[in-house]
C-alpha positions as semicolon CSV with decimal commas, in nm:
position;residue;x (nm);y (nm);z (nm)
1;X;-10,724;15,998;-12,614
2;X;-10,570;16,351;-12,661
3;X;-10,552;16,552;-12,365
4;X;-10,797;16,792;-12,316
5;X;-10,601;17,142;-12,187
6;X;-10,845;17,391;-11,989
7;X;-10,854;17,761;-12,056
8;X;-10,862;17,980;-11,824
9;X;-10,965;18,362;-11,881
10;X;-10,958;18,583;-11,569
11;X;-10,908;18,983;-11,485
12;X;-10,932;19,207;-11,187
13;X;-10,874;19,613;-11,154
14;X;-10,641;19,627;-10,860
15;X;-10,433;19,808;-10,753
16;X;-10,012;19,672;-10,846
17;X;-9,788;19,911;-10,748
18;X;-9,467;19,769;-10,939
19;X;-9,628;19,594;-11,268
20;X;-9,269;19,512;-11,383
21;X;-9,185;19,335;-11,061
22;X;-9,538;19,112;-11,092
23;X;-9,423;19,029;-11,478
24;X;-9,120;18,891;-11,400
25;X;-9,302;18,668;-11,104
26;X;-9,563;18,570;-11,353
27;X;-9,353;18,474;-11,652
28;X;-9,138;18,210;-11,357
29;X;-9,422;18,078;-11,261
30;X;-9,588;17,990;-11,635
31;X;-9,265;17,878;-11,740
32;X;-9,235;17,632;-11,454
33;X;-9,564;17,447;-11,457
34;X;-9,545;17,456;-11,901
35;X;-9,869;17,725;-11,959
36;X;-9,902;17,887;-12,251
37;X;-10,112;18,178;-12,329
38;X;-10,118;18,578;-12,225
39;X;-10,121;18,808;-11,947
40;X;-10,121;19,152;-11,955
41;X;-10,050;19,352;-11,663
42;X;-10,122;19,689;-11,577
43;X;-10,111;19,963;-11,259
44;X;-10,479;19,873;-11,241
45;X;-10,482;19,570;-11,271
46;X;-10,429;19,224;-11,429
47;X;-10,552;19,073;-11,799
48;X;-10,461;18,729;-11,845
49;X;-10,574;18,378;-12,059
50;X;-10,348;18,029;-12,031
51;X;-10,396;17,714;-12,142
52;X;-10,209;17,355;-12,025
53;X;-10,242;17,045;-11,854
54;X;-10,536;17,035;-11,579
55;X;-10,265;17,003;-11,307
56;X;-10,054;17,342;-11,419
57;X;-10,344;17,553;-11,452
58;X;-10,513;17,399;-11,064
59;X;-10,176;17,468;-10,950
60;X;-10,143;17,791;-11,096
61;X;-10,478;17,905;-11,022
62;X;-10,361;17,809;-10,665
63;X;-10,025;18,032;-10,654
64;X;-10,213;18,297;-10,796
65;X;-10,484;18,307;-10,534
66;X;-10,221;18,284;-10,251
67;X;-10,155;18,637;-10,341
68;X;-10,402;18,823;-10,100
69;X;-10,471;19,061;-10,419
70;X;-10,645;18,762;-10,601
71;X;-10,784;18,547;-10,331
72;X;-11,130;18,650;-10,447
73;X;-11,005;18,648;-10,841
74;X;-11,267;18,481;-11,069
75;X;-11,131;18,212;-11,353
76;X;-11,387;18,152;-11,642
77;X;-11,314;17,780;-11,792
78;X;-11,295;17,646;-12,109
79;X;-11,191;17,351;-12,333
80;X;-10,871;17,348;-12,515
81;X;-10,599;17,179;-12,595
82;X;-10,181;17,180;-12,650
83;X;-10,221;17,436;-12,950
84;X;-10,504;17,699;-12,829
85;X;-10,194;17,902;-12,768
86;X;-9,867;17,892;-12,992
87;X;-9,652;18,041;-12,672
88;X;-9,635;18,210;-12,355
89;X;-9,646;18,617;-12,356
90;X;-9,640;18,857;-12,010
91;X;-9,604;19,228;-12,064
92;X;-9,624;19,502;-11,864
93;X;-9,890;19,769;-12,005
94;X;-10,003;20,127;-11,928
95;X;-10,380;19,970;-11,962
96;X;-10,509;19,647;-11,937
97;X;-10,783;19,740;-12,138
98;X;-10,804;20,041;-12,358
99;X;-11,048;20,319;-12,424
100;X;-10,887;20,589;-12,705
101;X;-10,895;20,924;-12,476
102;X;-11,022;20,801;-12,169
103;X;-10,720;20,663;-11,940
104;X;-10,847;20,782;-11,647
105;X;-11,180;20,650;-11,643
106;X;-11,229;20,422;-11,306
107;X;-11,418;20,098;-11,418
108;X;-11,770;20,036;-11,259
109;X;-11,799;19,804;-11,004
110;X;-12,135;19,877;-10,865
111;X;-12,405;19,790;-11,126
112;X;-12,331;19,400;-11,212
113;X;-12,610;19,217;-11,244
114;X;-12,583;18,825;-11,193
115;X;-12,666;18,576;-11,538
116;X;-13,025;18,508;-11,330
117;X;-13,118;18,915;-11,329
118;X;-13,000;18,983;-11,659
119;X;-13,193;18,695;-11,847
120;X;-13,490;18,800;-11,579
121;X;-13,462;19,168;-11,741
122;X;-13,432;19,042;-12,072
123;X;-13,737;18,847;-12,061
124;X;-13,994;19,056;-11,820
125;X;-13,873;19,462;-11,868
126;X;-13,948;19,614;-12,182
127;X;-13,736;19,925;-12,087
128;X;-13,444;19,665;-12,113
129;X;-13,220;19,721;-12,453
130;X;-12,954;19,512;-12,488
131;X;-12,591;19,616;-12,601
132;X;-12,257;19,427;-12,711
133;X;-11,983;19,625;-12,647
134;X;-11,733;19,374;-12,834
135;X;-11,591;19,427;-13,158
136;X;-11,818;19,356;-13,501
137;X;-11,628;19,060;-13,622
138;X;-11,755;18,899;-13,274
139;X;-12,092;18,955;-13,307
140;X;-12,084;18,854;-13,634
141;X;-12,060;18,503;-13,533
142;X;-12,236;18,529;-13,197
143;X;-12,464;18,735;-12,973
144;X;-12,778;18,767;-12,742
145;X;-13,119;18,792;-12,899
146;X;-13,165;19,122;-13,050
147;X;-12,882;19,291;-12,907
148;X;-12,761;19,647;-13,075
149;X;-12,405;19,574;-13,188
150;X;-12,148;19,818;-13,176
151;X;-11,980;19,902;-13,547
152;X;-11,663;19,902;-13,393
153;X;-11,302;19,751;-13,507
154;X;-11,153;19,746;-13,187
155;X;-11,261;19,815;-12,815
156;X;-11,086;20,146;-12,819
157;X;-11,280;20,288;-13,070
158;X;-11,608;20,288;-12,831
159;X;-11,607;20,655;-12,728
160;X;-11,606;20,750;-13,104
161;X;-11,916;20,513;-13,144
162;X;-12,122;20,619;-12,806
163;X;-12,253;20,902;-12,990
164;X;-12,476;20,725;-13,241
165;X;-12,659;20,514;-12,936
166;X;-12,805;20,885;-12,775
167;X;-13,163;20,695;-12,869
168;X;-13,103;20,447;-12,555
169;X;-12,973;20,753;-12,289
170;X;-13,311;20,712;-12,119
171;X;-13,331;20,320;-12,159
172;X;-13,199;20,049;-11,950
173;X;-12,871;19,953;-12,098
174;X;-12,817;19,547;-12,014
175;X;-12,426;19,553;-12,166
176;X;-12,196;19,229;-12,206
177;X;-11,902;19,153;-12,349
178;X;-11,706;18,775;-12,295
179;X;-11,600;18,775;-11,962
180;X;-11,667;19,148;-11,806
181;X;-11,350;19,309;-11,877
182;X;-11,440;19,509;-12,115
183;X;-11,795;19,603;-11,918
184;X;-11,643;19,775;-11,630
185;X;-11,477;20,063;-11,828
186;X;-11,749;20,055;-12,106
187;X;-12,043;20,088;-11,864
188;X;-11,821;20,438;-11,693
189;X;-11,793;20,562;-12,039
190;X;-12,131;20,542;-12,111
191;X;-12,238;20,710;-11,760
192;X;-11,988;20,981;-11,811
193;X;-12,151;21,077;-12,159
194;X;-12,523;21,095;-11,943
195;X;-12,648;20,752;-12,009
196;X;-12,869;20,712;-11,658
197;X;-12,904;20,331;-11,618
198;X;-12,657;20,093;-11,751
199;X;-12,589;19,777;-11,606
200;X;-12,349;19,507;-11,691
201;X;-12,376;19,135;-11,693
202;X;-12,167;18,949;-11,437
203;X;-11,895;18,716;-11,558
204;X;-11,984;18,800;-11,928
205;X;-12,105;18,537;-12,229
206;X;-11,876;18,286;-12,049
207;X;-12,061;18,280;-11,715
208;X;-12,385;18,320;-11,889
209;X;-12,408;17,997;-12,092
210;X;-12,259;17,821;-11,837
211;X;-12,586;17,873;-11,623
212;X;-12,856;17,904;-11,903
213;X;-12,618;17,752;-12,255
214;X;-12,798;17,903;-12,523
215;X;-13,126;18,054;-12,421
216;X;-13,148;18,374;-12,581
217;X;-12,818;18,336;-12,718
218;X;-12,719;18,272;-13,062
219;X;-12,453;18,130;-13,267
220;X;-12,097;18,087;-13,121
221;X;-11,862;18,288;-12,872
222;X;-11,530;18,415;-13,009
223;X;-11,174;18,390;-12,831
224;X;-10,888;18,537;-12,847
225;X;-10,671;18,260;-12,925
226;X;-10,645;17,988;-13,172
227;X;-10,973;17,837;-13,140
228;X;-11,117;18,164;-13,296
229;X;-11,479;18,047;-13,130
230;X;-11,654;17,824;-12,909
231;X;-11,985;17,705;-12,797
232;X;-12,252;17,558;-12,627
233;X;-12,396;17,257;-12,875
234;X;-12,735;17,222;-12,666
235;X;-12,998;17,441;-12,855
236;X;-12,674;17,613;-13,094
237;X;-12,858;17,812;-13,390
238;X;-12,551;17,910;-13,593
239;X;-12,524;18,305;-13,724
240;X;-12,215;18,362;-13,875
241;X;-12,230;18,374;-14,254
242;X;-11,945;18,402;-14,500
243;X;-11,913;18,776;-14,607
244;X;-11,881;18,680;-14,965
245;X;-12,138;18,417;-15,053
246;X;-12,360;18,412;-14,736
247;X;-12,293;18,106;-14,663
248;X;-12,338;17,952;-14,282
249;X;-11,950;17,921;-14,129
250;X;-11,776;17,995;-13,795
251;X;-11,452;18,019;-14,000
252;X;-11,230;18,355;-13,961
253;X;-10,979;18,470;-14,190
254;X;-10,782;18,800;-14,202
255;X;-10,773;18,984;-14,494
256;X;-10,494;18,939;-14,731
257;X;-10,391;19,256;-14,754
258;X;-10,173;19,352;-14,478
259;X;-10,233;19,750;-14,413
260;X;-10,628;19,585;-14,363
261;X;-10,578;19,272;-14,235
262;X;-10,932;19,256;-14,031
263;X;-11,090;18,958;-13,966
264;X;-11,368;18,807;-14,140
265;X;-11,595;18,555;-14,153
266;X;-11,499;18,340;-14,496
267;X;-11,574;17,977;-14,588
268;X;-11,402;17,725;-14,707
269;X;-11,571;17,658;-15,011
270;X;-11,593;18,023;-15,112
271;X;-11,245;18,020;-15,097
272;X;-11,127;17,755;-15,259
273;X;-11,392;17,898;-15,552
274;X;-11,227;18,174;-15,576
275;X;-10,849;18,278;-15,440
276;X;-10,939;18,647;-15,441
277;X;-11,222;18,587;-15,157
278;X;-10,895;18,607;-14,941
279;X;-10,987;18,987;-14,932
280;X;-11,238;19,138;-14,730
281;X;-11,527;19,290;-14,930
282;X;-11,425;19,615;-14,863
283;X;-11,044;19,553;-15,031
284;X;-11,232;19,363;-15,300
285;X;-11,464;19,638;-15,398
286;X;-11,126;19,891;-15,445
287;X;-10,991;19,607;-15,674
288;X;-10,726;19,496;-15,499
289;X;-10,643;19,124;-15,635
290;X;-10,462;18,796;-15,455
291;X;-10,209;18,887;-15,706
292;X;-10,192;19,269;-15,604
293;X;-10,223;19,251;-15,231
294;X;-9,964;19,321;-15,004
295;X;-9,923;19,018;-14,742
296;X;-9,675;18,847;-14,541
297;X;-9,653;18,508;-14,430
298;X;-9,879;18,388;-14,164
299;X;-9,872;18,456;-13,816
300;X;-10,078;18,308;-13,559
301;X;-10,351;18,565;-13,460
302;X;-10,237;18,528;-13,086
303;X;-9,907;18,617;-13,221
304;X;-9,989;18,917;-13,426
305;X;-10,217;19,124;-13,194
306;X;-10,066;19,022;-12,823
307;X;-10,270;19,295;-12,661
308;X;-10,612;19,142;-12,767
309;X;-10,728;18,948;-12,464
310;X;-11,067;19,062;-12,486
């Protein structure tokens, strides 16, 4: 039986005063025990997802906690195995996550709710509006029971989109993203533009389903890595459609042509009916062709956008 390789996401805004120094101690210690994956790392703090054998990632989730930084660190699990990640990539970054124009916001720390109070708000306040923060090609395939999704490409883009939720300013804002990352700085931005309560789920979609799997939760969870989703199969009522023919998939694809190159939900039948589907609707409907595309050859997507943890 093929080895099964746990994921491990994890993040914390700390303080590191010489991110250069901690890169260099990270990438020795990867190496050594074999992990693949990414970890981004930041004066505020540290991004990271790695994948291996269960004894290099208890190991490494032991090192890392020796550090009196990340004794309290949390690690969100998953299933993988030898291929979720093609290779190993450390960098040092101005931002572990980033918000176009706002690089000095401080993330919030002080309005998590635990999976318990947010499903308890979901069901029982009718103040309560739920909001995914994460990009559209992730809700697409996945997200909580009428949650207002955020028509956004990329996480940076957010303060652009703020604007068009002013309706919700005097609601209570339940935000999530996968594992919280993203939440921290997204529920400051929204207090800075005058949004009064906003609170953010604890531990993300990741610690969510892993107390209450699928209720009020639907389709699948995307990942940054080579496993594009996963999910819970317990109660799983699948959303993603194929944005050609509307047909029920989970599959991504970028778009063939490389100045878009977004990702997509497209099935395999569509296709293999039809070559040009390799577009996204939006380069179809200009007329751009399989034959007239630009595109190079393929690169994994863990490859080709490094900085994407989240």
């Amino acid at each position: 039986m093929e080895e099964v390789y746990p994921v491990i996401l994890f993040y914390k805004y700390v303080a590191i005063d010489d991110p250069a120094k901690f890169v260099a101690e990270q990438r020795e210690l990867c190496e050594s025990l074999g992990l693949k994956g990414r970890i981004l790392i930041a004066a505020e703090g540290v991004n990271g997802t790695l994948a291996g054998p269960r004894d290099s990632i208890e190991r490494y989730i032991g090192k890392l906690k020796e550090d009196a930084r990340f004794t309290d660190i949390e690690i969100k699990t998953s299933a993988g195995d030898k291929d979720t990640f093609p290779r190993l990539m450390i960098k040092a970054r101005a931002e572990i996550v980033t918000l176009n124009g706002h690089d000095h916001i401080v993330p919030d720390r002080d309005n998590h709710l635990s999976p318990a109070e947010w499903k308890r708000l979901m069901e029982e306040d009718p103040e309560a509006v739920v909001v995914d923060v994460r990009n559209r090609y992730e809700s697409a395939v996945g997200k909580f029971e009428n949650a207002v999704e955020c028509d956004i490409g990329n996480f940076r883009e957010l303060p652009d989109f703020v604007g068009r939720l002013e309706d919700l300013k005097e609601k209570k804002v339940l935000m999530y993203c996968t594992g919280g990352i993203r939440c921290e700085k997204a529920s400051a931005l929204f207090r800075s533009k005058g949004f009064k309560n906003v609170y953010q789920l604890h531990g993300g979609i990741m610690t969510y389903q892993q107390q209450f799997g699928n209720e009020h939760w639907l389709g699948e969870c995307f990942v940054f890595d080579e496993r594009m989703t996963i999910r819970v199969e317990e109660g799983l009522s699948q959303i993603g459609k194929c944005s050609h023919t509307g047909r029920p998939t989970n599959r991504f694809a970028n778009c063939l042509h490389d100045p878009c190159h977004i990702l997509f939900l497209l099935s395999a039948e569509a296709e293999q009916e039809n070559p040009d589907y390799r577009l996204c609707p939006e380069c179809l409907a200009k007329g751009l062709t399989s034959a007239t595309a630009e595109f190079k050859e393929y690169i994994p997507r863990s490859e080709r956008q490094p900085a994407a943890l989240e």
